[in-house]
C-alpha positions as CSV (number, residue, x, y, z in Angstrom):
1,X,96.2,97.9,78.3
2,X,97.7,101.4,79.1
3,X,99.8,100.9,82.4
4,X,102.3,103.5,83.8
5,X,105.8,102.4,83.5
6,X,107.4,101.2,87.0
7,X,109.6,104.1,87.4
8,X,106.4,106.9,86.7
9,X,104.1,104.4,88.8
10,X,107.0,104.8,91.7
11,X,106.8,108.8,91.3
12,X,102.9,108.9,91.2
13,X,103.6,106.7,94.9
14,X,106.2,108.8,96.3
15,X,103.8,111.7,95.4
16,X,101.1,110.0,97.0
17,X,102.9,109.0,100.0
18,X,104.4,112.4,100.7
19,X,100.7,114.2,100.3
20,X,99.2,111.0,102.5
21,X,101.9,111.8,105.4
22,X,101.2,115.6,105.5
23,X,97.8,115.2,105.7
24,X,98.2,112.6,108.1
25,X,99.4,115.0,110.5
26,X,97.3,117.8,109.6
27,X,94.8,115.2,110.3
28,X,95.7,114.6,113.9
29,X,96.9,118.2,114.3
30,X,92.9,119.4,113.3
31,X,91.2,116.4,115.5
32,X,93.3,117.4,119.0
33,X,93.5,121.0,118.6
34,X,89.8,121.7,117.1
35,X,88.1,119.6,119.1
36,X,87.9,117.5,123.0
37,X,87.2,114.2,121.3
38,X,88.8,111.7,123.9
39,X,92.1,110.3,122.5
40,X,90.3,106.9,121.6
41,X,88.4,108.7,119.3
42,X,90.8,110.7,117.8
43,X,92.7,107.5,116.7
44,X,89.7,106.2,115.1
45,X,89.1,109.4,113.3
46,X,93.3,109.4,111.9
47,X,93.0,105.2,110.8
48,X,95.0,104.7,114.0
49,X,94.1,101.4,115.7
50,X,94.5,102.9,119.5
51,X,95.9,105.5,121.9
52,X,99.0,103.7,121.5
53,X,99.2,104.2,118.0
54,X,98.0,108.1,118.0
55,X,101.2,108.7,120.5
56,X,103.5,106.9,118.6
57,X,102.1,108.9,115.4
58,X,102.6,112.6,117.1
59,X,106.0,111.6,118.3
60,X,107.1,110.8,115.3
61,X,105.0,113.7,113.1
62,X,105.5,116.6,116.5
63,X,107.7,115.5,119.0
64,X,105.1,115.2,121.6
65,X,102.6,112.9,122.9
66,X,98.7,113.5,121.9
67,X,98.3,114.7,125.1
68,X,101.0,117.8,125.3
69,X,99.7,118.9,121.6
70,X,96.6,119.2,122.8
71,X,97.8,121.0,126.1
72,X,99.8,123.3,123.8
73,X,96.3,124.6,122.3
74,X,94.7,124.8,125.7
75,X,92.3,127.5,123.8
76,X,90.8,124.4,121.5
77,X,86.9,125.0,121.6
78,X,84.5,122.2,121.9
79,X,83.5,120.0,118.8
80,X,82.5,122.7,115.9
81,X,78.8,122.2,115.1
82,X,77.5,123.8,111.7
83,X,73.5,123.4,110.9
84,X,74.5,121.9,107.2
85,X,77.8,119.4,108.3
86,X,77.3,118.9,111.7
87,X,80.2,118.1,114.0
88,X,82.8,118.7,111.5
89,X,86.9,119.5,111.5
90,X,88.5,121.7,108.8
91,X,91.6,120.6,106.9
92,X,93.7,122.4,104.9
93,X,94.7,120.3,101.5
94,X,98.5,120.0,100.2
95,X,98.5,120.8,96.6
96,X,101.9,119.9,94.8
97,X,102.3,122.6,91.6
98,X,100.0,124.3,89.9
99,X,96.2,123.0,90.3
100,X,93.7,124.5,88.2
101,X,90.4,125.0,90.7
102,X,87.9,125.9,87.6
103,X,88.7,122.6,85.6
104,X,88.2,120.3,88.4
105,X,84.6,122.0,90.0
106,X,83.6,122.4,86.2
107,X,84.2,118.9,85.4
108,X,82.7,117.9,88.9
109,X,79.8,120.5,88.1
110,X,79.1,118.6,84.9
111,X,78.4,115.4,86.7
112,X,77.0,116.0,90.1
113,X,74.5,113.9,91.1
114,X,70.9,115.0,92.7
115,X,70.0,114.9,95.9
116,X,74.0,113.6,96.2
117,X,76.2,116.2,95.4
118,X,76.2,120.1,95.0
119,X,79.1,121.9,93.1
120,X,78.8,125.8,92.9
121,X,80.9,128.3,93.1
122,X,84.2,126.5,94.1
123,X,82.2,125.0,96.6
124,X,81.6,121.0,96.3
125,X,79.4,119.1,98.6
126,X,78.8,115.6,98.9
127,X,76.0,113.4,101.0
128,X,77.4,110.7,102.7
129,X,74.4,110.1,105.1
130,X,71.9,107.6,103.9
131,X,69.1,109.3,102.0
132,X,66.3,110.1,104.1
133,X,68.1,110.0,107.8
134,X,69.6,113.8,109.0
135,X,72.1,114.4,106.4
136,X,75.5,114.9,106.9
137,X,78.3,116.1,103.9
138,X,81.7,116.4,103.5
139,X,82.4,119.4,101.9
140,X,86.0,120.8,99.6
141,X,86.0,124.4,99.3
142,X,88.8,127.1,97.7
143,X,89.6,130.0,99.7
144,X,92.7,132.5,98.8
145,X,93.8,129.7,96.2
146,X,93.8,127.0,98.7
147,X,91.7,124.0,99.2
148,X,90.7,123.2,102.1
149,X,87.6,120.5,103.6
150,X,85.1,120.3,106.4
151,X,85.1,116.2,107.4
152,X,82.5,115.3,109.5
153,X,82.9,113.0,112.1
154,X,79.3,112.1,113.2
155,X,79.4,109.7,109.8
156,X,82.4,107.0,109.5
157,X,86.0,108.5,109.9
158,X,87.3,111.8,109.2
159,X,90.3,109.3,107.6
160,X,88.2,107.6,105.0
161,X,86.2,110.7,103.8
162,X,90.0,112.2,103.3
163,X,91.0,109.8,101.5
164,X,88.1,110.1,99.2
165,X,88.8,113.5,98.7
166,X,92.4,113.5,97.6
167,X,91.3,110.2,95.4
168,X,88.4,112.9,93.8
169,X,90.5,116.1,93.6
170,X,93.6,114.1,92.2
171,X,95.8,115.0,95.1
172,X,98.5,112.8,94.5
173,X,100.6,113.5,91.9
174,X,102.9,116.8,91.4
175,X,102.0,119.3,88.4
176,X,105.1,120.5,88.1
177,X,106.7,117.2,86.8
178,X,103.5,116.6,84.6
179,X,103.6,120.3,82.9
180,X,107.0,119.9,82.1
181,X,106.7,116.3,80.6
182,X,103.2,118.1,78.4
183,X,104.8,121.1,77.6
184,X,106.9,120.4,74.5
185,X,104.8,117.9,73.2
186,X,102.7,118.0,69.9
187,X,98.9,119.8,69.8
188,X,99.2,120.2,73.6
189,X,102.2,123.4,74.3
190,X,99.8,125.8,73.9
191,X,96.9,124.4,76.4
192,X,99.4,123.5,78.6
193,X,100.9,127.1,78.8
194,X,97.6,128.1,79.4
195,X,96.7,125.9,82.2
196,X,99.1,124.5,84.1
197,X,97.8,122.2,86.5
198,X,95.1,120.2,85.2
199,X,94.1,117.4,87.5
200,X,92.5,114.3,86.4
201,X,89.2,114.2,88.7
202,X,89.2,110.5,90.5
203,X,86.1,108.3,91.7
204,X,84.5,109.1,95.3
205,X,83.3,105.9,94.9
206,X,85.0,103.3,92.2
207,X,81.7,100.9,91.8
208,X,79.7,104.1,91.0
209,X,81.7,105.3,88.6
210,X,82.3,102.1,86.6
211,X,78.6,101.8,86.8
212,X,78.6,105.5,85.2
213,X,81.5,104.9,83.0
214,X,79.0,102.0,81.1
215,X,76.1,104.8,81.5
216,X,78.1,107.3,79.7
217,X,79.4,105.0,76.5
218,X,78.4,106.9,73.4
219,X,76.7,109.4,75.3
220,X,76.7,113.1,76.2
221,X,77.8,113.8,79.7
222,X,74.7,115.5,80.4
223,X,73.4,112.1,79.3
224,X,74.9,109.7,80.9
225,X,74.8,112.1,84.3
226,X,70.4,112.3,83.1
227,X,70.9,108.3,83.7
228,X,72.4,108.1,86.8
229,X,69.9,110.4,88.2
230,X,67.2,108.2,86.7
231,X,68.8,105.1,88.5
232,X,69.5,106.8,91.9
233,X,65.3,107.6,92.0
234,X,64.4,104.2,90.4
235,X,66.3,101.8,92.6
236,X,68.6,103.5,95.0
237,X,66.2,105.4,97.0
238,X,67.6,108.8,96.8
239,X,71.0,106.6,97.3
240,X,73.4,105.4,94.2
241,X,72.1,101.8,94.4
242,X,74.8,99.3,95.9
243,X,75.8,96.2,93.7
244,X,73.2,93.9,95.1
245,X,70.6,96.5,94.4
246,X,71.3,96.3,90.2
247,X,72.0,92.7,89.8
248,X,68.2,91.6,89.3
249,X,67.3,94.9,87.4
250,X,65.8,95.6,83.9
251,X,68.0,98.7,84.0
252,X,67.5,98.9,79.6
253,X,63.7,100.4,81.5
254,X,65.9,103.6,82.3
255,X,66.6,104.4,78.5
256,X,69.5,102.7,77.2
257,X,70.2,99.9,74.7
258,X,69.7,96.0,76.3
259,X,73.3,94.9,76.2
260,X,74.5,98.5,78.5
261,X,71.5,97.5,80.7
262,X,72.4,93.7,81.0
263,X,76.1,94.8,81.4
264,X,75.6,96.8,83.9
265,X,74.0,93.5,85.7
266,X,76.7,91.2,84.8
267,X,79.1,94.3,86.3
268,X,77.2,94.6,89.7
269,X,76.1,90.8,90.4
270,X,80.8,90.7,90.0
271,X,81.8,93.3,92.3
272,X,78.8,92.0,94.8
273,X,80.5,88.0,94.4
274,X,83.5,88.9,95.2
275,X,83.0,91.7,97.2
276,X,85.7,94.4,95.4
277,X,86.5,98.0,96.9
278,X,87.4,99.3,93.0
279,X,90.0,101.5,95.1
280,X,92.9,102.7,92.6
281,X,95.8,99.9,92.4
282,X,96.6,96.5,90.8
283,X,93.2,94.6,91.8
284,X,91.1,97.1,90.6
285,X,93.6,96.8,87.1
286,X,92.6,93.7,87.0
287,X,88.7,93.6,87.3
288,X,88.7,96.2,84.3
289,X,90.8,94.1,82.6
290,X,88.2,90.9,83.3
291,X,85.4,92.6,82.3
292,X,86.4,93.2,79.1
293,X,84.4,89.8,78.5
294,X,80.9,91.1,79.6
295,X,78.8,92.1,76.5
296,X,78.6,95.8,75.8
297,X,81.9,97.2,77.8
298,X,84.2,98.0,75.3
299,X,87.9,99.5,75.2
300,X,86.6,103.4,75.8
301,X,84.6,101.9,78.9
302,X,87.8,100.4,80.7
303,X,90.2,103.1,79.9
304,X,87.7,105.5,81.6
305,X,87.5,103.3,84.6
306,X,91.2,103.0,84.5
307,X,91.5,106.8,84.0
308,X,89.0,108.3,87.3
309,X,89.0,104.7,89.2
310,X,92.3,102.7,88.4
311,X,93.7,106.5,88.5
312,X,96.6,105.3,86.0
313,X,98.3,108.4,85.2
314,X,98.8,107.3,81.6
315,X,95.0,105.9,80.7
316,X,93.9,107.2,77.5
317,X,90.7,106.6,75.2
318,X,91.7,106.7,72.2
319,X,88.4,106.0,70.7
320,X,86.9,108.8,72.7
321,X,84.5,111.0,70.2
322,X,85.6,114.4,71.2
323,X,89.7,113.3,70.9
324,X,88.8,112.0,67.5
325,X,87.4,115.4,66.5
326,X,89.7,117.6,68.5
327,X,92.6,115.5,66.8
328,X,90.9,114.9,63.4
329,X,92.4,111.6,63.5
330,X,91.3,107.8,63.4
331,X,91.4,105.6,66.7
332,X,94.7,104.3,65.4
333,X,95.8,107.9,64.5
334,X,95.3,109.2,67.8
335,X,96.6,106.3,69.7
336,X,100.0,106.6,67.7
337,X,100.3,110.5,68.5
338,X,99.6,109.8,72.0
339,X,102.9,108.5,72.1
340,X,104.4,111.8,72.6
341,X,102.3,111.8,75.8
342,X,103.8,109.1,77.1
343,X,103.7,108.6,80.3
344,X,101.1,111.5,81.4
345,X,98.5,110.9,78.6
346,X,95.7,110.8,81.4
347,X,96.8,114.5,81.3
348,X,96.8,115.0,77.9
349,X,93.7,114.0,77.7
350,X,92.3,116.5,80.5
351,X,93.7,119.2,77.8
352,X,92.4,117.9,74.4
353,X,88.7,118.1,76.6
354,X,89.4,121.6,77.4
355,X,90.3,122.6,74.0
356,X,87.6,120.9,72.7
357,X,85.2,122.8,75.6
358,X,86.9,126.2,74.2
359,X,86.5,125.7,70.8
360,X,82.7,124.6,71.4
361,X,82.1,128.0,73.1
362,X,83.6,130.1,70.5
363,X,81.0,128.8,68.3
364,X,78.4,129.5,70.9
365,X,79.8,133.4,71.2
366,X,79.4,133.5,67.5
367,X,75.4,132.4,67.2
């Protein structure tokens, strides 16, 4: 099991924490100032259970009740309306360090789902209406090196589509402290040199990406993503399916071997039994570790649901194809050099892809 030591796990938290509280109150600040939403509203949309709660918030966060912030940006027009998000607020993202804004749309690029998600040009877009009622996005943009994201709030809470986003665009942790940790270590000086801030992309949602993580064994990317489409058409109605929707399915019909198929079953008809979340933490740690018992998940399987869905900071598949042949090494080989790594080997890993990725262009350039 690869498991942050206590002391990195309590940086990766204070990191999180200190990115959670500032956009907490760039949450609050955007909902008072950029729209009229009556305050009971505007506690819903922060996670805040009431009024109460929302002035006790900007006391603490401005000095002043909801009320007087609000007053102090008298000139706050009514709830934006766009014709693609709808009645939507804009928040600007913290970003500790360094953050590399062509890995993490590439990589999201790579695996965007149809009909679900659209990832151009810096620009990602995700559907979080159901399919075939008026749809609604969240959408993460980069402008002037920042990133920034339009939350709608027509569509469950401008709180809980945030905290998706800083789960998917790996908000949480500091890039300085990683870089410097990667730096001097074997293979990776020289990627690292070259791009500072790689971010390890998390799950928007952690039962579709373990689904996709069992999709994806000994597959391409463009494979494994060809698969998820398939299932999103055959059983999810333009929707990924929900637990309950795979448990009775012949998935193997999509194009994969029986035991993927039936695992994927075994996987869903758990997470629908005892109702899991798969948010990153300790009970998520455990389910990966449990299913470790269902026929065809392996060890590559769980360390990529512990790397985008578990988001331990020092996951690393060591039996991964393309780290084999970036490293020229043997599963045991590359697990014992990934002890340099230690405790940021999720990281290393996002560098070892991208060198592989460089390395397979080069040879493109030269055909």
């Amino acid at each position: 099991m690869n498991m942050a030591t206590p002391e990195i796990a309590q940086q990766v938290s204070a990191a999180n924490h200190k990115v959670m509280d500032e956009l907490s109150c760039r949450l609050i600040k955007a909902l008072l100032t950029q729209t009229k939403l009556p305050l009971g509203q505007v506690a819903n949309h922060a996670g805040l259970a009431n009024p109460r709660a929302l002035n006790r918030a900007t006391q603490r966060l401005f000095n002043a009740t909801a009320a007087n912030l609000r007053a102090e940006h008298a000139d706050a027009n009514e709830l934006a309306k766009d014709p693609l998000f709808g009645e939507a607020i804009t928040v600007e993202l913290p970003v500790q360090g360094p953050y590399d804004l062509g890995w993490v749309f590439d990589y999201l690029a790579a695996r965007a789902l149809e009909g679900i998600e659209t990832v151009k040009d810096h620009h990602y877009r995700r559907r979080v209406s159901p399919a075939g009622a008026s749809p609604v996005y969240v959408h993460v943009y980069a402008q002037k090196r920042a990133l920034h994201t339009r939350l709608p709030l027509s569509c469950g809470s401008a709180q809980s589509w945030l905290a998706r986003v800083v789960r998917l665009f790996d908000l949480g942790v500091d890039s300085r402290v990683i870089d410097r940790a990667l730096k001097k270590a074997p293979v990776l000086g020289a990627s690292v040199a070259a791009a500072p801030g790689l971010r390890v992309p998390g799950a928007w949602d952690g039962f579709e990406s373990a689904v996709r993580a069992v999709l994806g064994q000994q597959v391409s990317v463009a494979r494994g993503t060809e698969l998820a489409n398939r299932m999103i058409e055959a059983y999810g109605g333009g929707d990924f399916p929900a637990p309950r929707q795979l448990v009775d399915q012949e998935i193997a019909e999509l194009g994969m071997p029986g035991n993927r198929g039936r695992a994927i079953s075994t996987l869903s008809q758990w997470v629908a039994q005892q109702s899991l979340a798969l948010l990153e933490g300790e009970d998520t740690e455990a389910f990966v570790e449990q299913i470790a018992s269902i026929k065809g998940i392996g060890p590559w399987t769980q360390n990529y649901m512990r790397l985008r869905i578990v988001k331990n900071v020092d996951a690393f598949p060591h039996n991964d194809w393309v780290v084999l042949k970036q490293l020229q090494a043997t599963p045991a080989q590359a697990l014992k050099l990934s002890a340099h790594w230690h405790p940021w080997r999720a990281y290393a890993l996002m560098h070892i892809w991208r060198m592989a990725g460089l390395e397979r262009q080069r040879r493109k350039n030269k055909l």
